[in-house]
C-alpha positions as CSV (number, residue, x, y, z in Angstrom):
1,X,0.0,0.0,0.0
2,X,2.5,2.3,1.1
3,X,4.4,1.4,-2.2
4,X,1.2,2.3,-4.5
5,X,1.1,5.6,-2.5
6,X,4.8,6.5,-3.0
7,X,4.5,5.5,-7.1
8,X,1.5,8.0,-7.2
9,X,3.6,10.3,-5.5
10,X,6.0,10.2,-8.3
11,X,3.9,10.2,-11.1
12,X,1.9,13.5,-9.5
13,X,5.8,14.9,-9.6
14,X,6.7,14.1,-12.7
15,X,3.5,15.0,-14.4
16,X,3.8,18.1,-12.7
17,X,7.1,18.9,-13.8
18,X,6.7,18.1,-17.3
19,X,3.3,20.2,-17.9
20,X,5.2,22.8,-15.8
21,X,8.2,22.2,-18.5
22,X,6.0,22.6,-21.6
23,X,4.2,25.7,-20.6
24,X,7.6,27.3,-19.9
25,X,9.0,26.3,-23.0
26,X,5.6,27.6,-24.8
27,X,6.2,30.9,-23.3
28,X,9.9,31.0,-23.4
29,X,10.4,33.2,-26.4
30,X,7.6,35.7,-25.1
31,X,8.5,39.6,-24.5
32,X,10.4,40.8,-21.3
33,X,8.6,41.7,-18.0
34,X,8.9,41.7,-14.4
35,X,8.8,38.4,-12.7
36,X,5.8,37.6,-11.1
37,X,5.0,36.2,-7.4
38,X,3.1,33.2,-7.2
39,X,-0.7,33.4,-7.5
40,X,-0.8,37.6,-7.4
41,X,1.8,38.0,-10.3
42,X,2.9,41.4,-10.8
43,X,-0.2,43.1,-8.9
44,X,1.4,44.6,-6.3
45,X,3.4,46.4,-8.7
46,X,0.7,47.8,-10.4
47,X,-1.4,51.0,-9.0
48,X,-4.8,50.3,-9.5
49,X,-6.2,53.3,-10.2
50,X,-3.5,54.0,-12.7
51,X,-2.2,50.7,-14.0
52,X,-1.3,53.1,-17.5
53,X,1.2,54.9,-15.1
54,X,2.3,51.5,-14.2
55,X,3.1,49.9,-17.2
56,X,4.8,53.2,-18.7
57,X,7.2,53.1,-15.9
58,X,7.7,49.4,-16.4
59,X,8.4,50.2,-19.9
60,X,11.4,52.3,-19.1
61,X,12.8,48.9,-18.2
62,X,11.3,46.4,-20.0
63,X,10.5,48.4,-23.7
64,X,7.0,48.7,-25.0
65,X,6.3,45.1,-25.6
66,X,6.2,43.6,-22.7
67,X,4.7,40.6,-20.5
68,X,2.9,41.1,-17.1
69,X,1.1,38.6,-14.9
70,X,-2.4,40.0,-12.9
71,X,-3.1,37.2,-11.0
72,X,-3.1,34.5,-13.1
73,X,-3.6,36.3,-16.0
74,X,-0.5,36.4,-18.4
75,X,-0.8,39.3,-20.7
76,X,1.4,41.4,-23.2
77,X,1.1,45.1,-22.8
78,X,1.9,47.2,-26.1
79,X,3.0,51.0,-25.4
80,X,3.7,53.7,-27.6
81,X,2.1,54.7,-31.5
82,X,4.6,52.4,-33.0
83,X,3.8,49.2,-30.9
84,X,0.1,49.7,-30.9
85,X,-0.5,50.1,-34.5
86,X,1.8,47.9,-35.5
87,X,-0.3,45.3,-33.7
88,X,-3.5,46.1,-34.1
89,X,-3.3,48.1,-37.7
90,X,-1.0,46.5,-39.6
91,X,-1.2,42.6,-38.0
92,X,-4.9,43.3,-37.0
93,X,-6.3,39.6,-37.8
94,X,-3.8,38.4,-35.5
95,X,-4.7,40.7,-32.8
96,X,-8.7,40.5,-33.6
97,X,-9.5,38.3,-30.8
98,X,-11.6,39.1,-27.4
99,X,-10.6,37.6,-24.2
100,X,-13.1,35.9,-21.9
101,X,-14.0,38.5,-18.8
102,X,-15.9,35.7,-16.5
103,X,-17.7,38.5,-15.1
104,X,-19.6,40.2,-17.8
105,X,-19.8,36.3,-19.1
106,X,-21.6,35.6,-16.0
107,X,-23.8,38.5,-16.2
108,X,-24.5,38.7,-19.9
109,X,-24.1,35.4,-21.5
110,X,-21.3,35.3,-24.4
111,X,-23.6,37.3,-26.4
112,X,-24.1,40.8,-28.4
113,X,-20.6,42.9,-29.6
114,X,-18.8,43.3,-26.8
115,X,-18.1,39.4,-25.6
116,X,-18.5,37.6,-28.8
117,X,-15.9,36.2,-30.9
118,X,-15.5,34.5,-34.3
119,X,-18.1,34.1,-36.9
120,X,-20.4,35.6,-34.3
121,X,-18.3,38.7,-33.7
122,X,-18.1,39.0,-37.3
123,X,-21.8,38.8,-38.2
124,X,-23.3,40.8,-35.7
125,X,-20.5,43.4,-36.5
126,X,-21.2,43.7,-40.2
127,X,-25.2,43.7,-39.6
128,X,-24.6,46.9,-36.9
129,X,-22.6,48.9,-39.2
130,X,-25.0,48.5,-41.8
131,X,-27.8,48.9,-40.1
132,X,-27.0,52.3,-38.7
133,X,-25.7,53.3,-41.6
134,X,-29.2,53.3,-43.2
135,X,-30.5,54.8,-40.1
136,X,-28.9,58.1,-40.1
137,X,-24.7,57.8,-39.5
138,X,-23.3,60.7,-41.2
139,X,-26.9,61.5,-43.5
140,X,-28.8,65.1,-42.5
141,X,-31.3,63.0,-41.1
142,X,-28.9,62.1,-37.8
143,X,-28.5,66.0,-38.3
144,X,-31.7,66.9,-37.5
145,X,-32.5,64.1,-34.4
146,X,-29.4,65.6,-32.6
147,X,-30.7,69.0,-33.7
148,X,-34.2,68.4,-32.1
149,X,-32.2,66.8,-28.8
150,X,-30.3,70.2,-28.9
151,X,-33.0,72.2,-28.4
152,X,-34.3,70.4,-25.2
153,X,-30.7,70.7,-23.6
154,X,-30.2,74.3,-24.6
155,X,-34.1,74.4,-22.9
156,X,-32.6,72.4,-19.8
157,X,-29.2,75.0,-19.6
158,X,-31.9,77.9,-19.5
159,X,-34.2,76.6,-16.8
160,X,-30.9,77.0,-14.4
161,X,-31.1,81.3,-15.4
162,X,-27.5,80.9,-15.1
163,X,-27.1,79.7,-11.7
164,X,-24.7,77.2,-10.5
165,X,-25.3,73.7,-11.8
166,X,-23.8,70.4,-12.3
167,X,-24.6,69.4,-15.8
168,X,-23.4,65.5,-15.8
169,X,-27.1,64.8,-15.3
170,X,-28.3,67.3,-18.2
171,X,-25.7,65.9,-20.7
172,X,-26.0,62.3,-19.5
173,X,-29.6,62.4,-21.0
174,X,-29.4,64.3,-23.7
175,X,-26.4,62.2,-25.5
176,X,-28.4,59.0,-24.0
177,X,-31.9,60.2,-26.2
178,X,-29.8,60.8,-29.3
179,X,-28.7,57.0,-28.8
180,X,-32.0,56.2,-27.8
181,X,-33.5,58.0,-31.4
182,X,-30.8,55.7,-33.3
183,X,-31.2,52.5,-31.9
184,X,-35.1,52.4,-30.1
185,X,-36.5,55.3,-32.5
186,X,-37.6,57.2,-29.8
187,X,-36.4,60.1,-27.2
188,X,-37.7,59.7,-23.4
189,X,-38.6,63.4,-21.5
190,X,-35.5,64.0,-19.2
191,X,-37.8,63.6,-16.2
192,X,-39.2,60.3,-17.5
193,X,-39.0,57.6,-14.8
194,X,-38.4,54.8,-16.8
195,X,-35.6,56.9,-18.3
196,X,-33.8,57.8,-15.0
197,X,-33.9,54.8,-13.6
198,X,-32.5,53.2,-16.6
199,X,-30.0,55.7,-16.8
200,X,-28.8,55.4,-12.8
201,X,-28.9,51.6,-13.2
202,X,-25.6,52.0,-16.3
203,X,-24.0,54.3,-14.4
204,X,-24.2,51.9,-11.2
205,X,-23.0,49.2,-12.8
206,X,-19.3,51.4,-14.7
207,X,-18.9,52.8,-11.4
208,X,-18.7,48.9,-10.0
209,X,-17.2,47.3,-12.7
210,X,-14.3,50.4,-12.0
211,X,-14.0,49.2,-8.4
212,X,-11.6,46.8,-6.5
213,X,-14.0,43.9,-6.2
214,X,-14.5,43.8,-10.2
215,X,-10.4,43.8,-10.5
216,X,-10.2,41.0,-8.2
217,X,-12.9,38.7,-10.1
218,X,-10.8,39.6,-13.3
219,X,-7.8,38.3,-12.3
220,X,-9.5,35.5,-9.4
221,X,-12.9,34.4,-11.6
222,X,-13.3,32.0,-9.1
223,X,-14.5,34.8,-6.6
224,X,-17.4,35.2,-8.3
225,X,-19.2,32.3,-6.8
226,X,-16.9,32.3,-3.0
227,X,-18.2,36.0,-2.8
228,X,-21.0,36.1,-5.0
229,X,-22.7,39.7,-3.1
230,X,-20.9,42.1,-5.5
231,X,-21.7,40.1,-8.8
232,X,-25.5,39.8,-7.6
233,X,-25.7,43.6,-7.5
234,X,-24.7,44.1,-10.8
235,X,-26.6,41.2,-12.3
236,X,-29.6,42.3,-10.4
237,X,-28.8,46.4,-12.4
238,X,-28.1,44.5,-15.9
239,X,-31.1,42.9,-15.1
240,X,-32.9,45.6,-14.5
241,X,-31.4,47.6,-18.1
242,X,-32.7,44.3,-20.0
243,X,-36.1,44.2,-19.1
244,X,-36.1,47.7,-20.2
245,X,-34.9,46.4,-23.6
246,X,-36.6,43.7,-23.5
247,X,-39.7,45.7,-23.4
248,X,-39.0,48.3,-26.2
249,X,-38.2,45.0,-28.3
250,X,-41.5,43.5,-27.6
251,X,-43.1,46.7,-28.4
252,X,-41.4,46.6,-31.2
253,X,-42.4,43.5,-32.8
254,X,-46.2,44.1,-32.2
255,X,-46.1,47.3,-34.9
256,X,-43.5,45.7,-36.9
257,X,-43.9,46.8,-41.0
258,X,-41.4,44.5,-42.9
259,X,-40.7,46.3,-45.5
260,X,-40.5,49.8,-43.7
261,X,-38.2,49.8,-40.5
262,X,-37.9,52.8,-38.2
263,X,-34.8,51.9,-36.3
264,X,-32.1,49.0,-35.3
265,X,-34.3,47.1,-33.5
266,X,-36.9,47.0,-36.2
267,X,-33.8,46.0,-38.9
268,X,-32.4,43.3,-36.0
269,X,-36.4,41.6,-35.9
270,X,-36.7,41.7,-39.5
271,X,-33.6,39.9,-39.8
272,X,-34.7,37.3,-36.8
273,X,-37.7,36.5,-39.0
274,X,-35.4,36.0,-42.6
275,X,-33.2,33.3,-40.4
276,X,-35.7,31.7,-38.3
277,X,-35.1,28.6,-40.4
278,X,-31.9,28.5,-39.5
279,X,-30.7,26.9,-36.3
280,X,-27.0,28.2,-36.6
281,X,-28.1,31.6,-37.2
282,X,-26.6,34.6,-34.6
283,X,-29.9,36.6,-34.9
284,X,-32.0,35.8,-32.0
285,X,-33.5,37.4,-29.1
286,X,-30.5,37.0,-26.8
287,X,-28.1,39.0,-29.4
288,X,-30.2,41.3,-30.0
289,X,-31.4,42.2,-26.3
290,X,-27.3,42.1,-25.9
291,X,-26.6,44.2,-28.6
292,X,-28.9,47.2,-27.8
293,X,-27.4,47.1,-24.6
294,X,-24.3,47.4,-26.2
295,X,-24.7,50.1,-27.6
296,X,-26.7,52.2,-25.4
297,X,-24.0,51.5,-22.6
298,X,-21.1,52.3,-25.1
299,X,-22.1,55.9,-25.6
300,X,-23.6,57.0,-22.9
301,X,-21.4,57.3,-20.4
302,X,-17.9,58.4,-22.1
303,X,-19.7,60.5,-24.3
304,X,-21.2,62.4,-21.4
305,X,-17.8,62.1,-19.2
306,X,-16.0,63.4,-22.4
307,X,-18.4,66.6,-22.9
308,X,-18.0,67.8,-18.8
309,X,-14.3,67.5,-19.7
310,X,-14.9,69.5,-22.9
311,X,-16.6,72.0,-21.0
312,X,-14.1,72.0,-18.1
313,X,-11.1,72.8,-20.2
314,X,-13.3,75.9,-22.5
315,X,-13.6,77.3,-19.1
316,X,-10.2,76.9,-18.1
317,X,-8.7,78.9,-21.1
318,X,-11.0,81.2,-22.4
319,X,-8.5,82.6,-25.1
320,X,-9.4,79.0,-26.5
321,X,-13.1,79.4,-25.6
322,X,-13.2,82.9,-27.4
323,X,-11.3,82.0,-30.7
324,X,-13.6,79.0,-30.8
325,X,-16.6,81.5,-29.9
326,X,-15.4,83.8,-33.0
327,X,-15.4,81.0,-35.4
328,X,-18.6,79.8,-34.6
329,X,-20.3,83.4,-35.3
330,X,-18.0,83.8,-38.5
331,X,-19.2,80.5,-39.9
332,X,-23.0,79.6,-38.2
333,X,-23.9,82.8,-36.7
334,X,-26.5,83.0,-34.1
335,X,-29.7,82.1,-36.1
336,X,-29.5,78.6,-36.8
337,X,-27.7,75.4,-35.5
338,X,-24.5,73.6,-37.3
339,X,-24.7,70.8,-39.6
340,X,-21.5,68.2,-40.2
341,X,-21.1,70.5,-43.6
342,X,-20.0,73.5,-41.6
343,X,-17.1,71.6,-40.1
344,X,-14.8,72.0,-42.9
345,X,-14.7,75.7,-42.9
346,X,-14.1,75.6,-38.5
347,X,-10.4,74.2,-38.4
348,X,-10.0,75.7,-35.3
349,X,-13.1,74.4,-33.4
350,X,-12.4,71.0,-35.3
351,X,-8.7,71.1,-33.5
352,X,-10.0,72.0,-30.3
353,X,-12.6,68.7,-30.4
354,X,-9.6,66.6,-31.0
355,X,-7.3,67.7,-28.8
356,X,-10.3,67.5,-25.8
357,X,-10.6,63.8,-26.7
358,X,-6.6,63.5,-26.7
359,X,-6.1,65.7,-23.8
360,X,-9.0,63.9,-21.5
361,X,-7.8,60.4,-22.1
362,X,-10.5,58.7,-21.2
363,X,-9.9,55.3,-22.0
364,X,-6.0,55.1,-21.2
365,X,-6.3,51.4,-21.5
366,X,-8.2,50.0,-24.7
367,X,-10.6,47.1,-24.6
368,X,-8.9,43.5,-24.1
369,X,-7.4,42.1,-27.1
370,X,-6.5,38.2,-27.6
371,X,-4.2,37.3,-30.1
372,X,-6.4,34.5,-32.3
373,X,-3.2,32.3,-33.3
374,X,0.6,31.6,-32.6
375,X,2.6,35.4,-33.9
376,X,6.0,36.4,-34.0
377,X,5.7,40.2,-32.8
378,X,9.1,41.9,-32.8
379,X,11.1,38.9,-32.4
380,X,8.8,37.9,-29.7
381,X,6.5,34.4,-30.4
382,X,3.2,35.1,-28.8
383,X,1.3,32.2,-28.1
384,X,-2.4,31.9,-29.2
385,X,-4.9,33.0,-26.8
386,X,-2.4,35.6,-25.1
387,X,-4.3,38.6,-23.9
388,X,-2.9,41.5,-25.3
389,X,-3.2,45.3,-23.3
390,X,-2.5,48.0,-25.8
391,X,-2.3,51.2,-23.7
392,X,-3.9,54.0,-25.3
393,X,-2.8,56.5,-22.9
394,X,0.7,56.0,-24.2
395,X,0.0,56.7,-28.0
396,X,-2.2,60.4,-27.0
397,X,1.0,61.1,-25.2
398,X,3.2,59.7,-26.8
399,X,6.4,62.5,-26.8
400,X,7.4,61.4,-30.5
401,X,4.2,61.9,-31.9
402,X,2.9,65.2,-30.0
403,X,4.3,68.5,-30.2
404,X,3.5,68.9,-25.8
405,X,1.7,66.5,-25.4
406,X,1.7,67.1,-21.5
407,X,-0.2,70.8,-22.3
408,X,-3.8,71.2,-24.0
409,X,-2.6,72.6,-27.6
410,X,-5.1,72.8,-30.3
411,X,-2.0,73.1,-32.4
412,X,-1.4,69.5,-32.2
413,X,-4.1,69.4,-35.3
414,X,-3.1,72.6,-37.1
415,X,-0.7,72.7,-39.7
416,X,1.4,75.8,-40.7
417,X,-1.6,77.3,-43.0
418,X,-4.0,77.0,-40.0
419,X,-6.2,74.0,-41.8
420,X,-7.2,71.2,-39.7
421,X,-4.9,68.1,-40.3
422,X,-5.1,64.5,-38.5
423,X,-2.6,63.3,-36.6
424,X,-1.7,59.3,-36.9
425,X,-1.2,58.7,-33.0
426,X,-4.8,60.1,-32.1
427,X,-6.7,57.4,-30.8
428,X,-8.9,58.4,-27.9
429,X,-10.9,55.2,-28.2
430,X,-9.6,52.9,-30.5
431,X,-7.4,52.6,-33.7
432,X,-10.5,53.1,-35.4
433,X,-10.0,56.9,-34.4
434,X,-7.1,57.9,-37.2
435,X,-8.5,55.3,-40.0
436,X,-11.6,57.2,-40.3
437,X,-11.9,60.1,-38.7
438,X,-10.8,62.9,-41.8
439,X,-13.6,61.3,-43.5
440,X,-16.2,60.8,-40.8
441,X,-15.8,64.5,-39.8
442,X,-15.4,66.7,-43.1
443,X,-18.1,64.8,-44.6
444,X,-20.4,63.0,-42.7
445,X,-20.2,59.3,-41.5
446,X,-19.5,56.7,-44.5
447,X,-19.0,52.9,-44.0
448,X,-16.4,52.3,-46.9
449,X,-13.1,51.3,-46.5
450,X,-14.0,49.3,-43.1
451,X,-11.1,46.4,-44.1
452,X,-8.4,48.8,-42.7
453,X,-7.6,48.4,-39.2
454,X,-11.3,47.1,-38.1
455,X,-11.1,43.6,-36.8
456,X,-8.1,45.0,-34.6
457,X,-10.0,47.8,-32.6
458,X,-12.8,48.7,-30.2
459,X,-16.4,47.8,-31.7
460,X,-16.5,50.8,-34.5
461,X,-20.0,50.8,-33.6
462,X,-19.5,51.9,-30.5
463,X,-17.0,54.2,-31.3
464,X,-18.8,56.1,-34.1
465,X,-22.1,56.3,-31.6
466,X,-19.4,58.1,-29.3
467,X,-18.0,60.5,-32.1
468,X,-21.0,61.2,-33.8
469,X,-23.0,62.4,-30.4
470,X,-19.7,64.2,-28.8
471,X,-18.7,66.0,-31.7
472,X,-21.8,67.4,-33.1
473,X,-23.3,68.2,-29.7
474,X,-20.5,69.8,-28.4
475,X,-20.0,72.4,-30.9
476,X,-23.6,73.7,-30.1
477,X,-23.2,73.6,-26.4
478,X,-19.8,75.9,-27.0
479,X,-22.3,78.5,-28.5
480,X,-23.9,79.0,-24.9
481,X,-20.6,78.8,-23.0
């Protein structure tokens, strides 16, 4: 007996040892990095509510490909213009791949834009883009629903009679209705109670998924079910947001016309009903419920967090705030509102938008990446399945590509003559940013040309929801500043 236990002893050791042997040797040839401490990795060397600060000063060390372990996660952190678009432009299929994050899993299901992968990712993306396309991105008929929204927040600013205010609620609802119009077909009152509640439940859930408790079940999934208390509160808010959906969708489908759709939803249904037949198919209720999530939760908050900056930093330096002022009485004057067609003859105003996404950096990290096969990335073999960290934060600030990139200069996107020009290294929210942006903001939102850099970057859906609402609505709230 004591024989059989010492064998099985052995063979425990040996196996050990030899699957501990091949997964060194698989990620022997992997970029530099500090070494890790077992089960925590490099945590403790990582501030968690800068971890971009972090890595930048890890960088110093280790260059800007690099491997860190959170927890048990191994991941390779890309820093700097070069790195980043090297990676995710120019080797973007490589790069394309989302990584599991057990806790919006848990929550959500692997479904909609944000968790899917594959074939899935792939449909789902191409249906979106079209879809909104026909409804509005970039035509004068967006124009006018952000127009219409305009008037109710300029109505909202006036109600205060220029007391002191705090306008995250104000702006929080109007950029939310101008999502709303795109993807429901419908605005909500500001005061409506289905719309406030809605509203507080996404805002709940980003400020808990920005807390400790959401770190630790990122790098420690198996906390979710030991201390299930902080998962159960933001299940209970998704919850809440997808009845909401849920609802709308339902209502939806009772007035349904085939042949003449009002909004996403509608296009999403009709194309439920042409696949029905098909068990394989990706539209169903589940993506679609997912998906409309998606995308009201993608613009809502950064867009709003992104317009208080905005209207931080006017106030701040009002020799900014006054030649933007000047440009915007030369060009629109004070008896109409803009249109995307004036923004070619407002360089300046179109430099100082830019330079508020750059300068605010908010999203220093981008969105998860996993690399979908074995690469060779600067002499480095990274293994398939290897989540990849490229740190946005670096690239807006990145000293080789920026002029001061430590001061707010609307010069960064001014050339000699004065005319707007786009530089490569800004991406506020993805790599999507410098591949379409000239385009997308001299005239109007087009969909061609998506090959280049798309499977590589944040959901372009999500990030042309963003642009679309920041940019046009904050050149009219400058007017009243």
């Amino acid at each position: 007996m004591e024989l059989v236990g010492t064998l099985l002893c052995v063979l425990v050791v040996v196996l050990l040892f030899f699957f501990l042997r091949v997964d060194s040797a698989r990620y022997a040839k992997m970029p530099p990095g500090p070494t890790p401490l077992p089960l925590i990795g490099n945590l403790l060397q990582v501030n968690r509510k800068t971890p971009h600060d972090s890595f930048l000063k890890m960088s110093e060390k280790y260059g800007p490909v690099m491997t860190v372990h959170l927890g048990r996660q191994r991941a390779v952190v890309l820093l700097g213009f070069d790195a980043v678009q090297e990676a995710l432009v120019q080797q973007a299929d490589v790069f394309a791949g989302r990584p599991v994050i057990p806790l919006l899993e848990k929550i959500t299901g692997p479904y909609g834009l944000i968790l899917s992968n594959g074939e899935r990712c792939k449909q789902l993306r191409h249906f979106t883009v079209s879809a909104l396309r026909n409804f509005g991105m970039g035509k004068r008929s967006i124009e006018e629903l952000i127009q219409e929204e305009i008037k109710y927040l300029l109505e909202e600013f006036r109600k205060t009679k220029g007391s002191l205010c705090d306008p995250t609620i104000i702006l929080g609802r109007a950029v939310s209705n101008v999502i709303c119009s795109i993807v429901f077909g419908q605005r909500f009152d500001y005061e409506d109670k289905l719309f406030v509640h809605l509203i507080t439940l996404l805002i709940k859930n980003v400020q808990l998924a920005s807390t400790p408790f959401a770190q630790l079940y990122a790098m420690f999934p198996a906390l979710i079910d030991l201390m299930p208390g902080f998962y159960k509160q933001m299940l209970e808010n998704e919850k809440g947001n997808r009845d909401f959906f849920t609802k709308i969708i339902a209502k939806h489908n009772e007035t349904l016309i085939s042949d003449s759709p009002r909004d996403y939803i509608d296009c999403f249904l009709i194309k439920m009903k042409q696949e029905c037949g098909d068990p394989a198919t990706e539209f169903h209720l589940e993506n679609l419920i997912s998906t409309v999530s998606n995308l009201f939760t993608a613009g809502t908050e950064s867009t709003g967090t992104t317009l208080r900056y905005g209207l931080l930093i006017l106030m701040k330096y009002r020799n900014i705030q006054e030649k933007v002022q000047k440009e915007i009485d030369t060009v629109i004057g004070q008896d109409r509102l803009p249109t995307m067609d004036d923004r070619r003859k407002m360089p300046y105003t179109d430099a100082v938008l830019h330079e508020i996404q750059r300068f605010v950096d908010i999203v220093p990290l981008n969105v998860g990446h996993e690399t979908t096969k074995d690469t060779i990335f600067r002499g480095y073999t990274i293994p398939a399945g290897t989540m990849v960290m490229p740190v946005l934060h670096s690239v807006l600030y990145d000293k080789t590509k920026w002029e001061t990139p430590d001061s707010f200069n609307p010069g960064h996107f001014l050339d000699e003559n004065g005319c707007f020009k786009l530089n490569p290294a800004f991406m506020p929210f993805s790599t999507a940013s410098q591949k379409r942006a000239s385009s997308y903001y001299y005239y109007g939102y087009t969909f061609g040309n998506r090959g280049r850099g798309a499977p590589g970057n944040v959901r372009s859906e999500f990030v042309e929801l963003l642009r679309i609402t920041f940019l046009s609505i904050s050149e009219i709230i400058f007017q009243v500043t």
